[in-house]
C-alpha positions in Angstrom: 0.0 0.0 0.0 1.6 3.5 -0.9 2.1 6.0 2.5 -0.2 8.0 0.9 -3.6 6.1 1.1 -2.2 4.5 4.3 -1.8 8.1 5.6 -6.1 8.6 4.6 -7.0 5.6 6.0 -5.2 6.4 9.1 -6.8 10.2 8.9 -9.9 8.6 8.0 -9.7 6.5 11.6 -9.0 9.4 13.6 -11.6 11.4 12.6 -14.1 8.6 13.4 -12.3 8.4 16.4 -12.4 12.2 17.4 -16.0 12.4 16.1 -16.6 9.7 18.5 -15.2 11.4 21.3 -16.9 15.0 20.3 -20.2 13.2 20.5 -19.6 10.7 23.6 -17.8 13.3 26.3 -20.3 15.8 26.6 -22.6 13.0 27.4 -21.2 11.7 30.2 -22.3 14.5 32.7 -25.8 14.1 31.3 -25.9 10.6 32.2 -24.7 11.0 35.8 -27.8 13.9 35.7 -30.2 11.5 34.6 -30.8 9.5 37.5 -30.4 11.7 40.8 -30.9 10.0 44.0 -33.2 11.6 46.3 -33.5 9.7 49.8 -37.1 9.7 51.0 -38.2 10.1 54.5 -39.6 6.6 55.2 -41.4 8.4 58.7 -42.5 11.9 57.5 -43.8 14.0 61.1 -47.1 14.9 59.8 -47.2 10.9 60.7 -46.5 11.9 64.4 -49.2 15.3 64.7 -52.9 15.0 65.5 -55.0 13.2 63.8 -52.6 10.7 62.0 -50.3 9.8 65.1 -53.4 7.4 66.2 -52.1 5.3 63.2 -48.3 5.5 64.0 -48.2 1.7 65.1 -50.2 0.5 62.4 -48.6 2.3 59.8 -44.6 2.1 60.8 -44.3 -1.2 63.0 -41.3 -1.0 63.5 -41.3 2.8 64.6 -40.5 3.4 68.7 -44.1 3.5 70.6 -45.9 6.8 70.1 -48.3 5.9 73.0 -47.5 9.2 74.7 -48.3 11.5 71.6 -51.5 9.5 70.9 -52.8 10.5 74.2 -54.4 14.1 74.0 -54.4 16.6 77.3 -57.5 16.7 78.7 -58.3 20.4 77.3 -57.1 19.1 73.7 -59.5 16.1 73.7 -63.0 16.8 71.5 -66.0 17.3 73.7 -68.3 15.1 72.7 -71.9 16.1 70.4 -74.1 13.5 73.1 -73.7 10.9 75.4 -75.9 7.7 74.8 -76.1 4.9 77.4 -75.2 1.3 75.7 -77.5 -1.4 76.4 -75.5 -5.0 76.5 -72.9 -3.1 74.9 -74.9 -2.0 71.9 -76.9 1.1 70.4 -79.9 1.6 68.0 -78.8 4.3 65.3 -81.7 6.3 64.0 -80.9 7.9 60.9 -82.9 11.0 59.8 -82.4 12.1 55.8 -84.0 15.7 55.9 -82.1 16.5 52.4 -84.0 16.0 49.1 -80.9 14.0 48.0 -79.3 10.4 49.0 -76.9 9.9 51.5 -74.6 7.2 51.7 -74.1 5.3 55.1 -72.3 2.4 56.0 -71.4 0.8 59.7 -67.7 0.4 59.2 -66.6 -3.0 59.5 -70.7 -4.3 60.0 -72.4 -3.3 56.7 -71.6 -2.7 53.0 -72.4 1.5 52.0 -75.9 1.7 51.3 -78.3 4.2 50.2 -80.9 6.4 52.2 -82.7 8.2 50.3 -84.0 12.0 50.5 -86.5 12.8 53.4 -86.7 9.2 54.7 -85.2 7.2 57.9 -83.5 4.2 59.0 -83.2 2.3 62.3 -79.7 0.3 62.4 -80.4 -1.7 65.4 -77.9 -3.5 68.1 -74.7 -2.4 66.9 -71.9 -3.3 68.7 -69.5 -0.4 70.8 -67.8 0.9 69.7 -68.7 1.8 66.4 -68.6 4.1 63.7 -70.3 5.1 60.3 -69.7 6.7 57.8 -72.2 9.2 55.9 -71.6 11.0 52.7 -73.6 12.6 49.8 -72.9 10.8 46.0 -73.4 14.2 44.8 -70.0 15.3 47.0 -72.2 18.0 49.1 -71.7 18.7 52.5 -73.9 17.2 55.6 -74.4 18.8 58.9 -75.5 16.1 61.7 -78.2 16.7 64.9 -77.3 14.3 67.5 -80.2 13.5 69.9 -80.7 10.7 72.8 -84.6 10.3 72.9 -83.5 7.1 75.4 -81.2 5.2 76.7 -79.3 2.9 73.9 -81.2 5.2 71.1 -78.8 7.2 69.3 -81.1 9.9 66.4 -78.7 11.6 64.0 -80.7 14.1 61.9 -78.7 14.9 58.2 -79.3 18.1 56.5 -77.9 20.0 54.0 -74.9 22.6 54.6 -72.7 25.2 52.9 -70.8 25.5 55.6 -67.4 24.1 55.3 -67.0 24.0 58.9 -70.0 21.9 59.9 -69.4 18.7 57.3 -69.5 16.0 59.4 -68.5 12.7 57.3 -68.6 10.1 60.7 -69.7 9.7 63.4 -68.5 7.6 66.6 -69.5 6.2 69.6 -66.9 4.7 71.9 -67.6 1.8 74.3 -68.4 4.8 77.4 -71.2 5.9 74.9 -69.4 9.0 74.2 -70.5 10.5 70.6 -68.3 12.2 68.0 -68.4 13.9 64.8 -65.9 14.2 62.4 
């Protein structure tokens, strides 16, 4: 082969070579940016504030006990909307649809959701304490609740309409004492 068409071949391989390494350098800091590590928190603190530190065990187990923190001051602690006296450890719910739409209710961990519909009432009777249910409109609108005790063991929760952001109310709980809240 003459030196001059080995010199072009050999020009010809280092310009492959240099357009290789033109292309292929800049890259290099682009790949190391293409997969940053982030490290997550695996026990963010709104896990350990009011209301989700109730769920601390449940959700971490293997976090340190958060029996202190779950355990509101007295003058923290939610006054309760009644007091109804359990009979054998159970209530009778009465519930009272005064809208002119459906309200979904279920007895969490009792009954499936089910429908009542506008201006009509239910009786869910002998439930266990404690309990809770849960009441919602399909529609997504907001529900006030009237608690009343017309005797002991009856529980009468009266649903109305609201605008009022403040007053939704989406369940309501009795613990084993008879105490009633709304949340």
């Amino acid at each position: 082969m003459p030196d001059n068409q080995k010199s072009n071949n050999f020009h010809r391989f280092l310009k492959i070579i240099s357009a290789g390494l033109f292309v292929g350098i800049p890259m290099i800091p682009l790949a190391s940016m293409a997969s940053p590590t982030t490290q997550q928190n695996p026990r963010p603190s709104i896990f350990y504030e009011e209301p989700y530190n109730r769920l601390i065990d449940r959700t971490f187990p293997n976090c340190p006990s958060n029996v202190l923190g779950q355990l509101p001051l007295p003058d923290q602690r939610q006054t309760p909307a009644a007091t109804v006296t359990p009979r054998n450890d159970t209530i009778d719910v009465r519930l009272v649809n005064q809208t002119n739409t459906n309200v979904t209710y279920q007895v969490i961990g009792d009954t499936q959701k089910r429908i009542l519909p506008g201006q009509s009432d239910t009786t869910l009777l002998a439930l266990n304490v404690p309990v809770t249910v849960s009441i919602s409109r399909p529609d997504g609108g907001l529900l006030k609740v009237e608690t009343l005790v017309p005797e002991a063991g009856m529980l009468e929760l009266k649903l109305d309409e609201t605008v009022d952001f403040g007053k939704d109310k989406n369940s309501i709980v009795v613990e084993e004492d008879g105490s009633v809240f709304l949340n």
